[in-house]
C-alpha positions as a LaTeX table, in Angstrom:
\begin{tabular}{lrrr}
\hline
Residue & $x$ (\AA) & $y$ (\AA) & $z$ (\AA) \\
\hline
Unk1 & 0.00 & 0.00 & 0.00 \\
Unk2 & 1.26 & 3.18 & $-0.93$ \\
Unk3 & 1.66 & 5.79 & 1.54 \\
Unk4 & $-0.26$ & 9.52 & 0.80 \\
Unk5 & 3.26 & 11.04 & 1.50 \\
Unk6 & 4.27 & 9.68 & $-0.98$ \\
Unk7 & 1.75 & 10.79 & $-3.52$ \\
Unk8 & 1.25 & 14.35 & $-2.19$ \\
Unk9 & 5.02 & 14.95 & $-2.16$ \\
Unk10 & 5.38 & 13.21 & $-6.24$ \\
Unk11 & 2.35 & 16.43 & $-6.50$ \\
Unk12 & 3.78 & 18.98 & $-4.56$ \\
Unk13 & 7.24 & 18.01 & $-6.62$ \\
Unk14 & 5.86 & 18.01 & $-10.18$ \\
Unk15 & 3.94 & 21.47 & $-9.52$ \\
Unk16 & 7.61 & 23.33 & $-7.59$ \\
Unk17 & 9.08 & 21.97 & $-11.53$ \\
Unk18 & 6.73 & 23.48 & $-13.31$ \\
Unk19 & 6.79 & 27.04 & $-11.37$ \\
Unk20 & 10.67 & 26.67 & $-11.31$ \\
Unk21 & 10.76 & 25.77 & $-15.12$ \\
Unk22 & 7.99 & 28.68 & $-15.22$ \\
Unk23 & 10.15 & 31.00 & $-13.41$ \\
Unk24 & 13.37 & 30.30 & $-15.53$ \\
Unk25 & 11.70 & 31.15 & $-18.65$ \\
Unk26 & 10.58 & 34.32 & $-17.64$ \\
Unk27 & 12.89 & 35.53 & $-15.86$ \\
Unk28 & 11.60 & 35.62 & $-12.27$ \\
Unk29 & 14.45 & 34.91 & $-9.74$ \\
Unk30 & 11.83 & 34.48 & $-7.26$ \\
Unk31 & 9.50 & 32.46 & $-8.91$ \\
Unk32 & 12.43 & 30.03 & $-9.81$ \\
Unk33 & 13.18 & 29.65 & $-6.42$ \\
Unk34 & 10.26 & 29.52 & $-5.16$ \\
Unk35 & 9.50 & 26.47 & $-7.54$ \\
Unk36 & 12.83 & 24.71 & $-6.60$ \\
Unk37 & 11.63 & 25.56 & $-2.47$ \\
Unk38 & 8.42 & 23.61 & $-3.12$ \\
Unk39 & 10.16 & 20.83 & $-5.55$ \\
Unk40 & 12.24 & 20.22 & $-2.58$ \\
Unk41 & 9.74 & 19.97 & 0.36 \\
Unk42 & 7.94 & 17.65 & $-2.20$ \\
Unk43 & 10.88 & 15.41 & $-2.61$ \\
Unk44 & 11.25 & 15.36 & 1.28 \\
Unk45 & 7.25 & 14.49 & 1.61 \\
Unk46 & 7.76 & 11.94 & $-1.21$ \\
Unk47 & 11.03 & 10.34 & 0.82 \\
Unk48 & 9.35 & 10.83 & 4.16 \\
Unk49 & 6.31 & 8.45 & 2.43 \\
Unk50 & 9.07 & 5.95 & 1.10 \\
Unk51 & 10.77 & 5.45 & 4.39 \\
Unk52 & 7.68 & 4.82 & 5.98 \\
Unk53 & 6.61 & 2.36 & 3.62 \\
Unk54 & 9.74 & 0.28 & 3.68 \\
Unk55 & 9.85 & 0.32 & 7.49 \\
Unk56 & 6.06 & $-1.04$ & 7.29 \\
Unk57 & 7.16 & $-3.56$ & 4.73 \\
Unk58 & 10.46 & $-4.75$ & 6.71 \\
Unk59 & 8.37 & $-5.10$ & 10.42 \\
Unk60 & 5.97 & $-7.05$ & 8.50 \\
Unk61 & 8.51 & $-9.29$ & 7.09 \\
Unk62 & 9.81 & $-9.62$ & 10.27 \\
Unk63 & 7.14 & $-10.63$ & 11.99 \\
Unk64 & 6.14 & $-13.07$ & 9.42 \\
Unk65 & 9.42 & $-14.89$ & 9.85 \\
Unk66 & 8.78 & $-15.18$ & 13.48 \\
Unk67 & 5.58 & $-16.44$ & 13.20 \\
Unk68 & 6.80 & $-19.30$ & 10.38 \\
Unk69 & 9.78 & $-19.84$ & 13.21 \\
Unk70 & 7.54 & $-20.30$ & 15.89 \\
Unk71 & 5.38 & $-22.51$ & 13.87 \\
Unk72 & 7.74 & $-24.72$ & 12.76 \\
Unk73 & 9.18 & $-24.96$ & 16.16 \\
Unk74 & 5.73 & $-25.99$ & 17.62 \\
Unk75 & 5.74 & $-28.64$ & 14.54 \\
Unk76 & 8.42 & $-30.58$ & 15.57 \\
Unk77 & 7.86 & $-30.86$ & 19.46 \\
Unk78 & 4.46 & $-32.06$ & 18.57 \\
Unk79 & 6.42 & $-34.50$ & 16.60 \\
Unk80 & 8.86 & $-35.73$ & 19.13 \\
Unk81 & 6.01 & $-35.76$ & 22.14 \\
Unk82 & 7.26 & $-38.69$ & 24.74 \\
Unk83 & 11.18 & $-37.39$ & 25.50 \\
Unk84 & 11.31 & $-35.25$ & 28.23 \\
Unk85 & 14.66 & $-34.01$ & 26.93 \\
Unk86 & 13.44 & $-33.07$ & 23.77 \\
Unk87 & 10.27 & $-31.33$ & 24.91 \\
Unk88 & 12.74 & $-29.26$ & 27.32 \\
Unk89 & 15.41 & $-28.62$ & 24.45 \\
Unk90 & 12.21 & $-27.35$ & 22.35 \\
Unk91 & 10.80 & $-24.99$ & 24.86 \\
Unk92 & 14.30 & $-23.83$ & 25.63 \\
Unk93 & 14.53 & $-23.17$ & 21.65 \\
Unk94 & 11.17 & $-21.63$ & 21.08 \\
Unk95 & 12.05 & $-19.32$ & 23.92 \\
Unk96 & 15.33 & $-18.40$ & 22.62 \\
Unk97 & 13.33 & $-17.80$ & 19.15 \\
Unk98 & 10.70 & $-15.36$ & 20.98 \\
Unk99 & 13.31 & $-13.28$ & 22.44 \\
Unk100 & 15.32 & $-13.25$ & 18.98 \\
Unk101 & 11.87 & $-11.53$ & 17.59 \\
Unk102 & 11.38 & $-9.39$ & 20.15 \\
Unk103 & 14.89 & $-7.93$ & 19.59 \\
Unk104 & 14.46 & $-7.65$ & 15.92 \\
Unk105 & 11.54 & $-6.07$ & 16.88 \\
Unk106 & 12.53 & $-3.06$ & 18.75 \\
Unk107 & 15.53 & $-2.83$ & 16.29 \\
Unk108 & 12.84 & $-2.15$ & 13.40 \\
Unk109 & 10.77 & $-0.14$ & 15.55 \\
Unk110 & 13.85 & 1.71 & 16.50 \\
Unk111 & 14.64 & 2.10 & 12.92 \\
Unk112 & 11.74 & 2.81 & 11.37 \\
Unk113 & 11.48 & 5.53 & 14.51 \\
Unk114 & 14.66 & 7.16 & 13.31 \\
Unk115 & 13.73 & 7.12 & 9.72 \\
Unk116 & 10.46 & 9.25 & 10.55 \\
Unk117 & 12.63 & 11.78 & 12.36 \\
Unk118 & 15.11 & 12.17 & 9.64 \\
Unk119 & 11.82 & 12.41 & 7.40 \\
Unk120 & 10.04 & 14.63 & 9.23 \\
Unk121 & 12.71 & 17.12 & 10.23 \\
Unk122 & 13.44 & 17.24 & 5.99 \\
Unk123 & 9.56 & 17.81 & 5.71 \\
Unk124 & 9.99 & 20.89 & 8.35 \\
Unk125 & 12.90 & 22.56 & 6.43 \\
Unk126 & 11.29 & 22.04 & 3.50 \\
Unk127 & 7.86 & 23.31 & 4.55 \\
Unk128 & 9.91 & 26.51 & 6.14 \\
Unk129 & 11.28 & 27.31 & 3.23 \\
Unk130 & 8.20 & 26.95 & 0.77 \\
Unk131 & 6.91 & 29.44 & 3.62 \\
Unk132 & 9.81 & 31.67 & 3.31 \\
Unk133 & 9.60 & 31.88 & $-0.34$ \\
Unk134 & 5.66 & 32.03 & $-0.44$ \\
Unk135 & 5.94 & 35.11 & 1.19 \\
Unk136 & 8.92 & 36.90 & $-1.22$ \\
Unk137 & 6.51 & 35.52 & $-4.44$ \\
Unk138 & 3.19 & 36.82 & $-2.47$ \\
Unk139 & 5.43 & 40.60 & $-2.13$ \\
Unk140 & 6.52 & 39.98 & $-6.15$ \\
Unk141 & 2.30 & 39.79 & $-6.92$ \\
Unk142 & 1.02 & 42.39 & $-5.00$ \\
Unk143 & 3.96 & 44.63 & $-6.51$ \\
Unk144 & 3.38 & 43.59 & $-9.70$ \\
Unk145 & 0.12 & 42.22 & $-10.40$ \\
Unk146 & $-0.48$ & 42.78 & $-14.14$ \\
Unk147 & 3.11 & 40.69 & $-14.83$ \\
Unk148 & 1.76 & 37.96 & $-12.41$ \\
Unk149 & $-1.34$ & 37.77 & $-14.23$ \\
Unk150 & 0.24 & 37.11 & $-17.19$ \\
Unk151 & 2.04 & 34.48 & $-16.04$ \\
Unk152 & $-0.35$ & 33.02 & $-14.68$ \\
Unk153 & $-2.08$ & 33.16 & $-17.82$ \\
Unk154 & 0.76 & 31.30 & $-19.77$ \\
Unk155 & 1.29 & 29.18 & $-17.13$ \\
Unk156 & $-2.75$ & 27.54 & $-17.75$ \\
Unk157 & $-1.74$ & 28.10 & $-21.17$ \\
Unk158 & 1.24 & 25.75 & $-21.43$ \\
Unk159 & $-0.92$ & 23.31 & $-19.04$ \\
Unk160 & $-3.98$ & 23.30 & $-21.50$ \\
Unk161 & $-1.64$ & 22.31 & $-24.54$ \\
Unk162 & 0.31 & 19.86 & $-22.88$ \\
Unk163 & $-2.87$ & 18.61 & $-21.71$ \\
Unk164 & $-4.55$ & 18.27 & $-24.92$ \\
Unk165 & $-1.45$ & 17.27 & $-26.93$ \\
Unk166 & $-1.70$ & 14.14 & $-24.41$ \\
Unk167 & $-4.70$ & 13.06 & $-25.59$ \\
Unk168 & $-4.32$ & 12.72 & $-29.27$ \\
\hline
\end{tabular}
């Protein structure tokens, strides 16, 4: 299952492109920048997403393993019922298996822990800085509003024909 991290950040990444590609042609320093800001919090959303899938995918693994472990172990004591010995070796072994999957537990939950820091405190910078430049672009469009509306304008423009030229 995909995570909506993921898919917000592959949005919020595509749309800081097209403003910084938008900004380039123009001319717009700030507009640029302000598309490579939100490009980059989108990449960090998108990673942020990735690292939380793989962590879900590698404690589920885990636990899977531990479960075929423990079933196998209950397997063959059922098999050997009748020796003491054997029944004592196998508890000794199935405990020794528990405690090997609890610690391979905690290690993934301590991973996958330090993976949403990492994540998240990428998602903050980035976030701060999409701020940041939100506010120098919102200065740039009240100062100039005709030249925003204009590119604006081209910007829907270029949309609409890439749009349609999909299609055919």
């Amino acid at each position: 299952m995909v995570d909506t991290d993921r898919i917000t950040g592959a949005a919020k990444e595509i749309g800081g492109k097209v403003q910084g590609a938008v900004g380039d042609l123009t001319g717009s320093r700030r507009d640029s920048v302000e598309g490579r800001a939100r490009e980059a919090a989108g990449q960090a959303e998108n990673l942020y997403g990735q690292a939380k899938d793989t962590v879900r995918d590698a404690a589920e693994h885990v636990a899977d393993t531990a479960r075929d472990i423990g079933g196998r172990i209950r397997e063959t004591v059922g098999g050997l019922v009748g020796s003491d010995d054997v029944e004592d070796r196998a508890r000794r072994a199935q405990g020794a298996a528990e405690d090997h999957f609890d610690r391979a537990r905690r290690s993934v939950r301590r991973a996958a822990d330090d993976a949403s820091d990492y994540a998240e405190d990428a998602y903050e910078r980035g976030a701060r800085a999409l701020r940041h430049g939100q506010g120098g672009v919102s200065g740039q469009v009240a100062e100039y509003p005709l030249a925003s509306l204009l590119i604006a304008g081209a910007v829907g423009f270029g949309l609409g024909l890439l749009v349609s030229g999909t299609r055919d």
